[in-house]
N, C-alpha and C positions, 0 to 999 in steps of 0.2 A: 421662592421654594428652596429648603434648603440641600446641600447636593444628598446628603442621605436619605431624604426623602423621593427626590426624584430619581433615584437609585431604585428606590422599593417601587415603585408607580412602575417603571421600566420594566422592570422584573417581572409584576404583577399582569404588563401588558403581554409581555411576551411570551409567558408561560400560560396567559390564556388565549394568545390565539394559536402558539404549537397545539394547546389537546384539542383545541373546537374551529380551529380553520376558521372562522367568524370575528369581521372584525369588533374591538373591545371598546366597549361604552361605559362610560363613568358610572352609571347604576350598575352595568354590571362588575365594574372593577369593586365598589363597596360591600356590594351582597356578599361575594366569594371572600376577598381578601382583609383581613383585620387590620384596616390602613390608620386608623384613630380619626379619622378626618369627614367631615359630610360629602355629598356627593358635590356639591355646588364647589366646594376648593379643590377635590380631583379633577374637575371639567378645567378649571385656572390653570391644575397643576398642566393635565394635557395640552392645554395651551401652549402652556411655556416651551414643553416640551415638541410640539411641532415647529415651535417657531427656533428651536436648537438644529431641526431636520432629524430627530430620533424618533418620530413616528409619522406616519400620513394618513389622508382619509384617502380614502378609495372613493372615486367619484359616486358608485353605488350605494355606499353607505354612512350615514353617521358616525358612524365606530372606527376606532384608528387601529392602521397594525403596523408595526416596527420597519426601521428601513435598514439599509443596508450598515446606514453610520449607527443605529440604536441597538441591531444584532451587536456591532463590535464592540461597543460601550457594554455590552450585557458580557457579552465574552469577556472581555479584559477586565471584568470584574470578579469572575471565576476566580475568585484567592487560589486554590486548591483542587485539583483533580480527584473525585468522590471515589474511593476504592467499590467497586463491585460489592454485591451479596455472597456469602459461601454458597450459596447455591450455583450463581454465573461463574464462580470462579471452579465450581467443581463440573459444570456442564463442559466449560473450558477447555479441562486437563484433561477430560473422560474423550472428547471429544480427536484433542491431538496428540494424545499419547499413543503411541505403539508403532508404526513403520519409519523409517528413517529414510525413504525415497524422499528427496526434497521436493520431486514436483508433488508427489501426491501432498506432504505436509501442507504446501501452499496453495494446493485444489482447498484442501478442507477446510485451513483456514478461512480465504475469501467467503468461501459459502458460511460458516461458524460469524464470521462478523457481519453477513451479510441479515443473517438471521437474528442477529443481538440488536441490531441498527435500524433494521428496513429500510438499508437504504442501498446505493452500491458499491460494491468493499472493492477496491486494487491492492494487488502488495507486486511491486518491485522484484525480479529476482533477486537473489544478495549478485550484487560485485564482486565477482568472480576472477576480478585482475586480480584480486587480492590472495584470492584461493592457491591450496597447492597441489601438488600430486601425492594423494593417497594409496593409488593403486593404479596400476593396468593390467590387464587381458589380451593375450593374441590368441586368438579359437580358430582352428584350421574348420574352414566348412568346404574347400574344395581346395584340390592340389594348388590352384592360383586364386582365391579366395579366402582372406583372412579376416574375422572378424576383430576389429579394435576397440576394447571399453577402456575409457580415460573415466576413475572416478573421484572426484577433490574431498578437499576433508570439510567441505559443505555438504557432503552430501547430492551434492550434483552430479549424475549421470550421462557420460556423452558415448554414446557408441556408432560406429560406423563400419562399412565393409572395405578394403581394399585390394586394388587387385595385382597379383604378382606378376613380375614377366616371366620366370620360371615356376616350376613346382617347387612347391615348400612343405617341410616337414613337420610333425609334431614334436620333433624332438627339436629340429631348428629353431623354430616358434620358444622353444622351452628355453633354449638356451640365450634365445634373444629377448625374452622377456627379463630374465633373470640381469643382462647386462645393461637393458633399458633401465627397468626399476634402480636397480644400483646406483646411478646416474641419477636418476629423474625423481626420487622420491623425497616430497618434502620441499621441490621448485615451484616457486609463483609460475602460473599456468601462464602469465604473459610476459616471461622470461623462456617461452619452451622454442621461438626461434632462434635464439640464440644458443641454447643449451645442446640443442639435438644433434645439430653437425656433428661437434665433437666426440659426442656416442656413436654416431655413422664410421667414424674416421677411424673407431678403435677396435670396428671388428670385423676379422678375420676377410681377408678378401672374397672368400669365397661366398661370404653372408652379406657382401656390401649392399648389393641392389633390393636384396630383400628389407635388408634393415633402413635402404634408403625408404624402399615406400612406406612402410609401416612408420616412421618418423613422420614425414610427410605425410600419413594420416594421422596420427597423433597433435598436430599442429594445425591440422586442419577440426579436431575438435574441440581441442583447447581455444582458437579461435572463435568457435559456435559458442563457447560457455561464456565469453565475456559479450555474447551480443544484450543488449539492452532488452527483455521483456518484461511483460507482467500478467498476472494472471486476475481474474474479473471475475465476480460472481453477484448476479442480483438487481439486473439490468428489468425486471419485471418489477420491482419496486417504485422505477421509474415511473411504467406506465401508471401504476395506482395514481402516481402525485401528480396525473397531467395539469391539474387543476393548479398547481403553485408553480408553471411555469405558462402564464398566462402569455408573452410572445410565440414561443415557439420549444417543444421538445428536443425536436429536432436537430438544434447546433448541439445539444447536450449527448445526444446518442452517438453523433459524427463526431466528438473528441473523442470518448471512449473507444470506439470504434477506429481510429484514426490518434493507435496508441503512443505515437512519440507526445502531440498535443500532452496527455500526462503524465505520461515519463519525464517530459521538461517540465510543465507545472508543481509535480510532487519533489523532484528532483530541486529544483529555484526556490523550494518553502523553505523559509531561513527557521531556526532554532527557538522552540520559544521554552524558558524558564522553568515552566510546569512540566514543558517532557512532551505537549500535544500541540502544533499547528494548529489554526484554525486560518481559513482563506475564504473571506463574506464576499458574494456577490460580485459586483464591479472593481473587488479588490484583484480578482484572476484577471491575467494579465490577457487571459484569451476570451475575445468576445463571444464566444457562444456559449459562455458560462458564467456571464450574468447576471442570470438568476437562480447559482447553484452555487454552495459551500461545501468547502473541501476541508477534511478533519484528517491530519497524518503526523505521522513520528517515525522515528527510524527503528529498525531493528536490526540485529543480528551484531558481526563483528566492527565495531567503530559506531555502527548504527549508521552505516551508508547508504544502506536501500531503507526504501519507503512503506510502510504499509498503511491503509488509511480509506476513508467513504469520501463518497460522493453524492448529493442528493438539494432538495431546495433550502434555499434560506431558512425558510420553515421547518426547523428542524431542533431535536432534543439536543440542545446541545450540550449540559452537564453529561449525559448519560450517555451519549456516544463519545465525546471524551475519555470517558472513564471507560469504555469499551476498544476504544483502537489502541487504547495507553496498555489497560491490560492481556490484549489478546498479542500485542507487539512483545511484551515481557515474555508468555508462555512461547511466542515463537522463538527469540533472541535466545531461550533454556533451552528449546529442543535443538537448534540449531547451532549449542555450543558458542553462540554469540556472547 
């Protein structure tokens, strides 16, 4: 067989048992597909092609569906990441344009990929070592309660109360905000242990202890914004596909759930060419997701966080491709990445 042909047979298997879940028989691979060929040298070609380990029979059936090694061979043949319809691409923009809260951006995200995919969308906060101070807030809400907003030029929001040993004032707060900002604006948020002291040390004795705790919460938010999260939408997609996780659901729910598992795996997916990750089956390096593919790229500033699905092998793979690739793009623009 020659390799362009069993290129096309591949192809032809895989994309008919993604739309019909049934595994694919040589009459049926002829009926659908314009292969030039009888059905008696398709049977040869699958042959061959079992005896590579690119497709199996299912002990129930005649008909073969792809393995783990024939997804990757169908994958790495992907020349090119297929650009969306202007329809997806305008559902898209309609979709994440307008608040500039970043968690909400990346609620609506997950859910918007989750809906493009069927399957379950992660995105990574961005890395926020990287981020800086755009702003802060000291909001007096009681004479020893101070409220402190840290916000980066991510867009990421961290706020917190802290409590004074004395009474503080609004005009205090005013005039220590103004000396804080001065200082701190425009600093990598994990350079803020180091920067702050030196702000504490420069003002006014009588503002020391005040400006100590209000530093020391400020530090203690900027600490919150580089912790590791990510956000999940679409976890009921799952349960549709219980059917193509023929061991067990269950290890696949307990990594999601059991969120460092793919913070490291999205995190470890090396760079591929096209701009999209793809990670087959027994390729994850964590076994309770051997029978699940993971589809991710990076986005935002450097393209350091991940955004990306999760779902069976059994999966659209052109189309979700072209869907994490460009919903990553419209986040990396709203997020000034």
């Amino acid at each position: 067989m020659s390799e362009p042909r069993k290129l096309e047979v591949l192809r032809a298997i895989v994309e008919d048992y993604v739309h019909s879940r049934e595994p694919v028989g040589s009459k049926a691979l002829v009926e659908r597909h314009h292969l030039g060929v009888s059905s008696a040298t398709i049977r040869n070609d699958m042959a061959l092609l079992e005896e590579e380990g690119l497709i199996a029979a299912p002990h129930t059936s005649a008909g073969r569906i792809p393995t783990d090694k024939g997804y990757r061979l169908f994958v790495d043949r992907i020349s090119e990441v297929k650009p969306l319809s202007a329809a997806e691409r305008r559902a898209i923009h309609s979709l994440l344009e307008g608040p500039d809260d970043v968690e909400d951006i990346l609620e609506r995200t997950v859910r918007l990929l989750s809906q493009l995919t069927n399957q379950v969308a992660v995105v990574q906060y961005p890395h926020l070592s990287r981020a800086r101070v755009r702003h802060i807030e000291f909001v007096l809400l009681a004479p020893r309660q101070v409220l402190v907003v840290l916000i980066a030029d991510s867009g990421k929001v961290e706020q917190g109360v802290v409590h004074a040993a004395t009474d503080a004032t609004d005009e205090e707060l005013m005039a220590l905000r103004a000396r804080f900002l001065g200082s701190i604006a425009g600093s990598q948020l994990d350079l803020m242990p180091q920067v702050l002291p030196s702000v504490v040390a420069l003002c006014p004795p009588t503002l020391r202890n005040l400006a100590g705790a209000l530093a020391h919460g400020l530090e203690r938010l900027a600490e919150r914004s580089r912790d590791e999260r990510m956000v999940m939408a679409g976890t009921a997609n799952l349960a549709r596909s219980n059917v193509d996780f023929p061991l067990s659901i269950g290890p696949v729910l307990e990594a999601l759930e059991e969120q460092v598992v793919m913070l490291r795996l999205l995190s470890d997916m090396a760079e591929d060419p096209r701009g999209v990750t793809v990670s087959i089956g027994r390729e994850n390096p964590y076994d309770g997701l051997s029978e699940a593919s993971v589809v991710a790229t990076g986005y935002g500033p450097g393209s350091s966080a991940k955004i990306g699905i999760l779902g069976p092998t059994r999966m659209d793979y052109p189309n979700t491709m072209a869907a994490v690739r460009a919903v990553a793009r419209y986040l990396s623009r709203i997020l000034g990445g």
